[in-house]
C-alpha positions as CSV (number, residue, x, y, z in Angstrom):
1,X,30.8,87.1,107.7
2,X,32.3,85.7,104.4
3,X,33.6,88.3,101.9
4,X,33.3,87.5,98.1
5,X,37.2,87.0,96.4
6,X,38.7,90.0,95.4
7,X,38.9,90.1,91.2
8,X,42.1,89.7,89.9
9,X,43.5,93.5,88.5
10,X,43.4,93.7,84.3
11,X,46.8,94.5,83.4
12,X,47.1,95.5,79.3
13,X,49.8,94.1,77.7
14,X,51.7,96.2,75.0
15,X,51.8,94.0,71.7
16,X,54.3,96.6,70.8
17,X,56.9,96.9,73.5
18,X,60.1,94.9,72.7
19,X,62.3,93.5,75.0
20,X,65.0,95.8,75.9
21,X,68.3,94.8,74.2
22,X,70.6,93.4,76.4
23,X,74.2,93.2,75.8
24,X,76.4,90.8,75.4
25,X,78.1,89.6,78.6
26,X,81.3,91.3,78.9
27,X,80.3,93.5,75.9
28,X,82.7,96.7,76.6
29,X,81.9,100.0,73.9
30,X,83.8,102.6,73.6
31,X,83.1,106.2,73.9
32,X,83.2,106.6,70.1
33,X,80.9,103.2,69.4
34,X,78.6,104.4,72.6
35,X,77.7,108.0,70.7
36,X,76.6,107.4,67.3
37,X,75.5,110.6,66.0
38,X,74.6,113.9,67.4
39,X,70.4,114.5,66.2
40,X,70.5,118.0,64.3
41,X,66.9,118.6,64.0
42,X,64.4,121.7,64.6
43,X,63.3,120.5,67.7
44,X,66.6,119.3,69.1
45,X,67.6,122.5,68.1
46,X,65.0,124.2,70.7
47,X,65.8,122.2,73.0
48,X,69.8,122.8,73.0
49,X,68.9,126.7,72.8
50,X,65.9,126.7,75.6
51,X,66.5,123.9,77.6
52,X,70.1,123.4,77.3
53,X,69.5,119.3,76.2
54,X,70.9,117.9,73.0
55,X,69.9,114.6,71.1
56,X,72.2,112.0,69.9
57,X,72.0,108.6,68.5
58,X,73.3,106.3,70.4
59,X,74.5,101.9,70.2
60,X,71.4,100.1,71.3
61,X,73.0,97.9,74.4
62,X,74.3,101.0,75.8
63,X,72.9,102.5,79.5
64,X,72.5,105.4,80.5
65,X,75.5,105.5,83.0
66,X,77.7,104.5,79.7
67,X,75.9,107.2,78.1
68,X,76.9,110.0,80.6
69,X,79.6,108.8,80.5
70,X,80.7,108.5,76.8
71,X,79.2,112.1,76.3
72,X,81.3,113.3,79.4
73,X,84.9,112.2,77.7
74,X,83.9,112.7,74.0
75,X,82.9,116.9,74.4
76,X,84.3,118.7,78.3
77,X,80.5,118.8,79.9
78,X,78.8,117.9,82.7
79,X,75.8,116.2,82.7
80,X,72.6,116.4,84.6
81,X,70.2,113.9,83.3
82,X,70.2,111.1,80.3
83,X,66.8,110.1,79.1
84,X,66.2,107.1,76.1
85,X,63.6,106.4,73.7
86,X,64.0,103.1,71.7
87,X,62.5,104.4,68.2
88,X,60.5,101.8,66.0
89,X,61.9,101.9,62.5
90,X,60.0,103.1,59.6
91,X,58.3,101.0,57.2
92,X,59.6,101.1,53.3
93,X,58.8,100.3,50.4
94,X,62.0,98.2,48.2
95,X,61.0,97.5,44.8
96,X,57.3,95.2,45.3
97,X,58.5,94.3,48.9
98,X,57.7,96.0,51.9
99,X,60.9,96.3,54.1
100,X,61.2,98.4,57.6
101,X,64.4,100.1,58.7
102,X,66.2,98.8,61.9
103,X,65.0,100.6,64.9
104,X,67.4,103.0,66.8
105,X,68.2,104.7,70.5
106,X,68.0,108.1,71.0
107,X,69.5,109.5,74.0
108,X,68.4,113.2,75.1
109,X,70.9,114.6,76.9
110,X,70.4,117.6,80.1
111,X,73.6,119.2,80.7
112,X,75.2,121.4,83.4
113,X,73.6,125.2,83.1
114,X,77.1,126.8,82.1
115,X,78.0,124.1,79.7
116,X,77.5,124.2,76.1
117,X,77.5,121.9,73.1
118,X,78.9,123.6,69.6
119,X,78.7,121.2,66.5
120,X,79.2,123.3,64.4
């Protein structure tokens, strides 16, 4: 008995997703170039206090193994977990043109449960 063909599977394509940013081949950063800022902000705020995770800005090329890494010499921390987000930058207005900022990396950062972060 002949069976019909299965149908191909629909896969939605993201017109937003960017390709992630690769590095340049033997591209070597720094601690200080990996870690751009540190993310003061109400809710990074509750997350340092409750969940013991702090946000920081971070170079675009870099992993998360440089990451952990980078935020491991920089402050004396351990560090459980590194997640990214790749933000989109925000659209602006310059004079009658309409311009959009660069986008960015965030880098949310789970550390050790005796370890703390003081920035100020």
């Amino acid at each position: 008995m002949q069976t019909r063909p299965r149908p191909k599977r629909y896969r939605p394509h993201n017109r937003k997703a960017k390709p992630a940013k690769e590095g340049k081949p033997g591209l070597t950063l720094e601690p200080h170039q990996i870690v751009v800022r540190p993310l003061v902000t109400e809710k990074g705020t509750h997350q340092s206090t409750r969940h013991n995770a702090y946000c920081f800005e971070v170079h675009p090329a870099a992993t998360k193994t440089q990451i952990r890494a980078a935020i491991e010499t920089l402050f004396p921390v351990r560090v459980d977990a590194v997640r990214t987000q790749v933000r989109l930058g925000k659209k602006r207005r310059f004079r009658n043109a309409l311009g959009q900022l660069p986008d960015w990396k965030k880098a949310i950062v789970q550390l050790h449960g005796e370890d703390r972060i003081e920035f100020f």
